[in-house]
C-alpha positions in Angstrom: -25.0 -8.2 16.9 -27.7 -10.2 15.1 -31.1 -12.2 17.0 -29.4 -15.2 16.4 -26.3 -14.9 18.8 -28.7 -13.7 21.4 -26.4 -11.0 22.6 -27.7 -7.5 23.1 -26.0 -4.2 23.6 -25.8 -3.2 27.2 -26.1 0.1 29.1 -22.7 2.3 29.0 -22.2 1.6 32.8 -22.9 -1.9 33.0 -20.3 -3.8 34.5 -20.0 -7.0 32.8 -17.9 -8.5 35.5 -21.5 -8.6 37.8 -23.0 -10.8 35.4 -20.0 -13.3 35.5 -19.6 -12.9 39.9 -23.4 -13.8 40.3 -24.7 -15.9 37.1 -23.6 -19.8 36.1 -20.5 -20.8 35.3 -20.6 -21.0 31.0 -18.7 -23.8 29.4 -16.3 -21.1 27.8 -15.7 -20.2 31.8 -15.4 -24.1 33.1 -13.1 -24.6 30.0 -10.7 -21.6 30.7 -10.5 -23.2 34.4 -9.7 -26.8 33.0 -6.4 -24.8 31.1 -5.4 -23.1 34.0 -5.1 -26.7 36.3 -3.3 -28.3 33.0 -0.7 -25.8 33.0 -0.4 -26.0 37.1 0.5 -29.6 35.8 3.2 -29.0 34.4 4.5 -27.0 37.3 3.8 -30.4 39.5 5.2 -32.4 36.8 8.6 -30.2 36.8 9.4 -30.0 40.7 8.9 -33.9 40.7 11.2 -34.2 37.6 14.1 -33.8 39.6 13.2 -35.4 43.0 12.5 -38.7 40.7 15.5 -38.0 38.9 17.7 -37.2 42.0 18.4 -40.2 43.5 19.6 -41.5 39.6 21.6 -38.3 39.1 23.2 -38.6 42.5 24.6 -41.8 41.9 26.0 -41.0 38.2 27.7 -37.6 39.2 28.7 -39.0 42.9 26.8 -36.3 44.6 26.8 -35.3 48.5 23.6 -34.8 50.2 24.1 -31.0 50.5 25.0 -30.9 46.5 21.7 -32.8 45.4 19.8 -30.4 48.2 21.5 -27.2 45.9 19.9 -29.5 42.8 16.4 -29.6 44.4 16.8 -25.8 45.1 18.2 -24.2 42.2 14.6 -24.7 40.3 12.6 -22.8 43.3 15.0 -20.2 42.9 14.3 -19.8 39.3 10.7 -19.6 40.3 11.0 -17.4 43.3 12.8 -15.1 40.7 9.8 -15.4 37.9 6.9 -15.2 40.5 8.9 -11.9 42.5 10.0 -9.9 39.5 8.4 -11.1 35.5 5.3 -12.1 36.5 4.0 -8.4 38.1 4.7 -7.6 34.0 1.1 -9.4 33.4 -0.7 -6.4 35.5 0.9 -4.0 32.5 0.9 -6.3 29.4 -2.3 -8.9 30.5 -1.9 -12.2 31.9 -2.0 -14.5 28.4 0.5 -12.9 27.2 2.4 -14.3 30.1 1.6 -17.2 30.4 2.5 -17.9 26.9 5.5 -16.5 27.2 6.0 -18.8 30.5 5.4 -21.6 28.6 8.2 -20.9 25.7 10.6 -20.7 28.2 9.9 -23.7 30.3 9.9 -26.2 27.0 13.4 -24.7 26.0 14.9 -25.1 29.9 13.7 -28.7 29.9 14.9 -30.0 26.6 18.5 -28.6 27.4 17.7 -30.0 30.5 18.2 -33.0 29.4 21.0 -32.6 27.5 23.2 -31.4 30.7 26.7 -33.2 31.5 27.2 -31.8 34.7 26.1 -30.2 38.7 26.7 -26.5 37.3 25.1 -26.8 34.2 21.7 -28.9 35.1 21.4 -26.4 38.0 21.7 -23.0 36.0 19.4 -24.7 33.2 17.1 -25.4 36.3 17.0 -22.0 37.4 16.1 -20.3 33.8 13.2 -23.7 33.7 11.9 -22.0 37.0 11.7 -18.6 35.3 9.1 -19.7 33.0 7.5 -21.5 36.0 7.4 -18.5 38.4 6.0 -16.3 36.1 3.3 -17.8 34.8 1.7 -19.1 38.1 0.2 -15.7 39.2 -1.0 -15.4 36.0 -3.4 -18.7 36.2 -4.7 -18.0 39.8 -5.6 -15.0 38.7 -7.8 -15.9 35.0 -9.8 -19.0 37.6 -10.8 -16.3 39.9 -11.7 -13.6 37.2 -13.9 -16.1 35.2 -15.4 -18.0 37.8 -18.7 -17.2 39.9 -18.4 -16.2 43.6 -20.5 -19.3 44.7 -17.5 -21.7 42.9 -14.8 -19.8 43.1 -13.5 -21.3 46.0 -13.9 -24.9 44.0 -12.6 -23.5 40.9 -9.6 -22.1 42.7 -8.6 -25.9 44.6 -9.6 -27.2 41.2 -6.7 -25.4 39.6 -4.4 -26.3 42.2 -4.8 -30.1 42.3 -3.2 -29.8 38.6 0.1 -30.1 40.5 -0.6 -33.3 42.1 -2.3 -34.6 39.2 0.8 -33.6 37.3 3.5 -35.0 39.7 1.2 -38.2 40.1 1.0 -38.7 36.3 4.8 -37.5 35.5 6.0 -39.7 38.3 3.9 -42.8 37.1 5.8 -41.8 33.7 9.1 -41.2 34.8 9.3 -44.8 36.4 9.1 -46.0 32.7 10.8 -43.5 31.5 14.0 -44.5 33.8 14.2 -47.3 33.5 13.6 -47.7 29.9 15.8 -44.4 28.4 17.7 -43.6 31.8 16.1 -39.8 33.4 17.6 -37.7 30.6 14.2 -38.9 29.0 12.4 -37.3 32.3 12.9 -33.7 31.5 12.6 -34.7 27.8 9.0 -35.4 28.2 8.4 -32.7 30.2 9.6 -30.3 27.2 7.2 -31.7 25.0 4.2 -32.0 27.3 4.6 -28.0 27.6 5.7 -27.4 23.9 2.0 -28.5 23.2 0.2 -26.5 25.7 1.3 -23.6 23.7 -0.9 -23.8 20.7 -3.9 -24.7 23.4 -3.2 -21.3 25.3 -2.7 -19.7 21.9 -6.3 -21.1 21.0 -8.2 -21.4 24.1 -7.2 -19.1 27.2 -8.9 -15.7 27.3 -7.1 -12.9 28.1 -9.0 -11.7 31.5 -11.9 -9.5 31.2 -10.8 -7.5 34.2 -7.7 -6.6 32.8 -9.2 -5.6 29.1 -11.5 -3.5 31.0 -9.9 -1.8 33.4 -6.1 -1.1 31.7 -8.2 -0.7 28.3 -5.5 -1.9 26.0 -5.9 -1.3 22.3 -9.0 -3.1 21.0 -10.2 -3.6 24.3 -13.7 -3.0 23.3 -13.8 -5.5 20.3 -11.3 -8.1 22.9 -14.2 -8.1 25.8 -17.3 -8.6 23.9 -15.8 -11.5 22.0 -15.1 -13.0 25.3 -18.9 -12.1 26.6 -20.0 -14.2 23.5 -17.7 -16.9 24.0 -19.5 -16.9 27.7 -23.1 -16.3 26.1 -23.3 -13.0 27.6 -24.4 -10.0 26.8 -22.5 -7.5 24.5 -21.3 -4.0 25.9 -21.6 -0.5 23.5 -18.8 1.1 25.6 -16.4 0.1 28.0 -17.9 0.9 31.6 -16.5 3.4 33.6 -15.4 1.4 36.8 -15.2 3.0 39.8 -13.9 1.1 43.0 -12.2 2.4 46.1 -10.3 -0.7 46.4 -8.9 -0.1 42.8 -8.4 3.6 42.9 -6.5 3.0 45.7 -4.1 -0.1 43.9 -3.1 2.2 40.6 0.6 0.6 41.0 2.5 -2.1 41.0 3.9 -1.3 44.0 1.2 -0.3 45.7 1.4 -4.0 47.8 3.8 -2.2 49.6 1.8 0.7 50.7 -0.3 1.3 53.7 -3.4 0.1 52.4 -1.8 -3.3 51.4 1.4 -3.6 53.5 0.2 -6.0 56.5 -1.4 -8.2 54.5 1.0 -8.5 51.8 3.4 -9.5 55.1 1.0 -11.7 56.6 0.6 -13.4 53.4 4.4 -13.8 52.3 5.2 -14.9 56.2 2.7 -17.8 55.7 4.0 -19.1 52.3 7.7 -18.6 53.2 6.6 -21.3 56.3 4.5 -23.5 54.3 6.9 -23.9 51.5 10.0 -25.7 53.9 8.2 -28.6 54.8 6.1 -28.4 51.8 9.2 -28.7 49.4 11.4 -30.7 51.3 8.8 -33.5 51.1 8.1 -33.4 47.9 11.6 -33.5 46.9 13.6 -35.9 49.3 10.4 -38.6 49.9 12.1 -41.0 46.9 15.6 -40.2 48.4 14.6 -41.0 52.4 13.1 -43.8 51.1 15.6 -45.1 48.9 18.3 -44.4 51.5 16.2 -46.8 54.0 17.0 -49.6 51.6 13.7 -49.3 49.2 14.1 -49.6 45.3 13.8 -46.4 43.6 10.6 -47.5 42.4 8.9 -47.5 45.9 10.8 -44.3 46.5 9.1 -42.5 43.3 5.8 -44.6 44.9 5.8 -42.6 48.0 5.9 -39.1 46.0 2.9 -40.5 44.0 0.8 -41.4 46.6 1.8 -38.5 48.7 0.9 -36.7 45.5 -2.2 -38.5 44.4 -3.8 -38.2 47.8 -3.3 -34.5 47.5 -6.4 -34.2 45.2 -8.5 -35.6 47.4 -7.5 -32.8 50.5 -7.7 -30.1 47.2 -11.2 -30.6 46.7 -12.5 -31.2 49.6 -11.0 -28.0 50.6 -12.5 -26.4 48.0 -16.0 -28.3 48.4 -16.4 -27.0 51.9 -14.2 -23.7 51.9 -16.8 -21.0 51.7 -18.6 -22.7 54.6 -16.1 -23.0 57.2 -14.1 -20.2 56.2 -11.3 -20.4 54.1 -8.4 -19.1 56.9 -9.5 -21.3 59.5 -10.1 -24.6 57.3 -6.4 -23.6 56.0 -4.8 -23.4 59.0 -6.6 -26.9 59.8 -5.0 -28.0 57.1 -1.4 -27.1 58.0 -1.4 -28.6 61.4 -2.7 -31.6 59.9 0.1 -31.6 57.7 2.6 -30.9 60.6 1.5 -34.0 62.4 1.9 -36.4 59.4 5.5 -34.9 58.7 6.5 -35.5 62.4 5.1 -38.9 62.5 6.9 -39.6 58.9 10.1 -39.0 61.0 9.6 -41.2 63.5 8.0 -44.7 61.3 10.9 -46.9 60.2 10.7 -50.6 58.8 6.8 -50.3 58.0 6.4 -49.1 54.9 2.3 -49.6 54.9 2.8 -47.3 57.4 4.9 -44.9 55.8 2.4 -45.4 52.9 -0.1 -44.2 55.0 1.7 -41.2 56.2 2.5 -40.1 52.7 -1.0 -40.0 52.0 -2.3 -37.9 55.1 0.7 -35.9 54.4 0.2 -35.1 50.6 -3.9 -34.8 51.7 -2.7 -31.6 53.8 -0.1 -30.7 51.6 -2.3 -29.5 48.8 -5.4 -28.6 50.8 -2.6 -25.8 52.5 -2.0 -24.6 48.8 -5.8 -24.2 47.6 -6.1 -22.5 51.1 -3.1 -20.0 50.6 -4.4 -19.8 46.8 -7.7 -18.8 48.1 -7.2 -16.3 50.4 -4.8 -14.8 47.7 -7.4 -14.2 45.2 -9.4 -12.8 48.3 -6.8 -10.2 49.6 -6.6 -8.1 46.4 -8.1 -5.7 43.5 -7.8 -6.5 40.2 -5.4 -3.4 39.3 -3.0 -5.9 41.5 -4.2 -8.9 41.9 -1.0 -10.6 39.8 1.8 -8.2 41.2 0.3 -9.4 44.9 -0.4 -13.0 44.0 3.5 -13.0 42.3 4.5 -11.4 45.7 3.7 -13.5 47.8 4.5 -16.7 45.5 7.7 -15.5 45.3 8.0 -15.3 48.8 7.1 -18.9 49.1 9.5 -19.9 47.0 12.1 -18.1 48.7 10.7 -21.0 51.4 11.1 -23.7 49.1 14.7 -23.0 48.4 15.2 -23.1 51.9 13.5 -26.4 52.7 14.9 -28.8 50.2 18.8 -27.4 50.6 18.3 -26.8 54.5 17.1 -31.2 54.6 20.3 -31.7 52.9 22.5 -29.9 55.0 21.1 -31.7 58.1 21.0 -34.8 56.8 24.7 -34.1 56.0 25.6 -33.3 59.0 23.9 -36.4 61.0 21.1 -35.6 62.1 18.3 -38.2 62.4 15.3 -38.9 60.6 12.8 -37.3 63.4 15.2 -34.8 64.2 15.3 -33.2 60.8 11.5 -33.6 60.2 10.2 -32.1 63.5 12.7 -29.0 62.7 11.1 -29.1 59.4 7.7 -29.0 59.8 7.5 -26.8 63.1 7.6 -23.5 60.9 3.6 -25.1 60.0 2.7 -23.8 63.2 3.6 -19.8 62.7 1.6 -20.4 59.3 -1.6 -21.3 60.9 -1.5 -18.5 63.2 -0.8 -16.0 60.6 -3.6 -17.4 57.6 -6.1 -16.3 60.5 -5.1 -12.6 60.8 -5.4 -11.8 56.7 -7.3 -9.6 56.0 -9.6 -10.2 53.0 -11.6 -8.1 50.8 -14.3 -10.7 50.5 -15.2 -11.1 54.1 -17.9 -13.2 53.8 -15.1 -16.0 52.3 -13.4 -15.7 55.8 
């Protein structure tokens, strides 16, 4: 390269990935972040689609409370489908890739989405949306933790994962219009376009991830990574570096989160999201329909999931502000029995909405502080040779949880039981998340 890029050639065994762990955060880095939480949006924007949508769609099609639960479900099965078995495809064939391919099929399932005339059909259309979803999520964690510095990864990582409540606080302020203006066919319609034009943004803007380019050395991967280095304003690299890392060695397949090096943790880690993911999920999808069944309009339903939402920012970045100092397994697990007390006390409030308000927001607060955590300590746990298969893992887990969650509130709800009954069975599985988040191990151990 010429003087004036200011790049130089560096040594055959540099590691470029040094520089980036230990340096500044580059604008290319900070904007490649920024994409990462946008998309996360959209999976926000999605899950909330159909608990806005619910309590509309439930009245049209004369649903039971068990067949809107299956509703609120079939969507986290699509995901737990996409995050368990397509998105461990990115450790083979890189994570843009992916991601773009994610994004293709979530604008198609949305747009028929919104075209469906019954249960069956809206629910298998849900399941191929949640594809997309599931398969791409991994994919994201992964590119924030690759291109961002060890002191802000933490940040970067709760950063990413407040897109979801920014996504379900913005869609839901939307979708109010939207319903009542175009009825909430015109929901899912927006969400199809909103991802329709993220794809020529990935296509422009997302690197692939350094880590991968250099350590699966796909074709052009020499020519691929220094483009990204100048993008970042780094330097250039003559060869590709000869990596050598215990950790790695020891990860060379896709599987090898099963094995004995990875084993416990990968069951530690799928334990804790399967348990955070019931409460987590039944919240966010029956808030508008508990509220609305307690004789609130559906606006002040949809409200509740927006502040519960909106609040959730707030408890993502402070978790990521103060992660790295208090440890991220311990502040986690803070954060879940925090959440566990605002879902019980949810159950028990009734005629005092401020109240409930109030709740909503303590509750969404926890509620995405648990996720940064549990995002966190993934991107901790694991080499780079699996970092996507053992992030998808245990996602996949978690939605395994949040099929549970939604459909399990719906049975007992059909079946009688009362509002502080169901949410103190709920949210009790909270407390076998805590006390697992402490015992993973992490690679980083200074993060702990």
């Amino acid at each position: 390269m010429g003087s004036r890029s200011g790049a130089f050639r560096g040594k055959p065994m540099d590691d470029p990935r040094a520089v980036i762990r230990q340096g500044p955060m580059s604008a290319f880095q900070l904007g490649a972040v920024t994409i990462c939480m946008v998309i996360n949006m959209l999976d926000g924007f999605d899950v909330l689609a159909i608990a806005f949508t619910g309590p509309r769609i439930a009245k049209e099609w004369a649903l039971s409370p068990t067949e809107l639960g299956l509703l609120f479900s079939s969507g986290l099965a699509g995901m737990m489908a996409g995050s368990l078995l397509i998105s461990p495809v990115a450790d083979v064939i890189g994570r843009r890739r992916l991601v773009l391919a994610g994004l293709l099929v979530i604008t198609v399932g949305m747009a028929l989405s919104s075209l469906a005339q019954g249960l069956g059909e809206l629910a298998l259309l849900r399941v191929f949306t949640g594809l997309g979803i599931g398969s791409l999520l991994s994919s994201i964690n992964t590119i924030v933790v690759e291109y961002t510095s060890t002191r802000r990864k933490d940040l970067a990582v709760s950063v990413m994962a407040v897109g979801y409540p920014i996504g379900a606080t913005i869609g839901g302020t939307i979708a109010v219009f939207l319903i009542a203006a175009f009825g909430w066919r015109a929901v899912f319609g927006f969400g199809a376009l909103c991802s329709a034009v993220l794809i020529p943004v990935v296509l422009a803007q997302l690197p692939e991830s350094l880590d991968f380019l250099l350590l699966r050395r796909p074709r052009g991967a020499l020519a691929r990574a220094n483009l990204l280095l100048r993008r970042m304003r780094r330097a250039e690299i003559a060869v590709l570096p000869d990596i050598h890392d215990e950790s790695e060695n020891a990860a060379r397949s896709v599987f090898s989160v099963f094995d004995g090096a990875f084993a416990a943790r990968t069951a530690l880690i799928c334990c804790a999201y399967f348990a955070t993911m019931i409460p987590f999920y039944f919240m966010l999808n029956w808030t508008p329909k508990v509220l609305v069944d307690e004789g609130l309009s559906l606006a002040t339903g949809i409200s509740g999931a927006i502040v519960m939402n909106a609040s959730g920012v707030v408890g993502g970045l402070l978790f990521g502000l103060f992660a790295r100092r208090l440890g991220l397994r311990q502040f986690g697990s803070w954060y879940m029995l925090l959440m566990l007390v605002g879902i019980v006390g949810f159950g028990f409030v009734r005629d005092n909405l401020p109240l409930l308000m109030a709740l909503a927001m303590v509750i969404g607060f926890a509620m995405i502080g648990t996720v940064s955590a549990l995002y966190a300590i993934i991107g901790a746990m694991y080499p780079v040779r699996v970092r996507n298969t053992g992030t998808g893992m245990a996602l996949g887990i978690g939605r395994l949880g949040a099929i549970v969650g939604p459909y399990l509130g719906g049975v007992l709800i059909a079946a009688g039981w009362s509002r502080p009954a169901y949410c103190i069975a709920l949210a009790l599985p909270l407390l076998a998340s805590a006390f697992l988040v402490r015992r993973v191990p992490l690679l980083d151990r200074s993060a702990g």
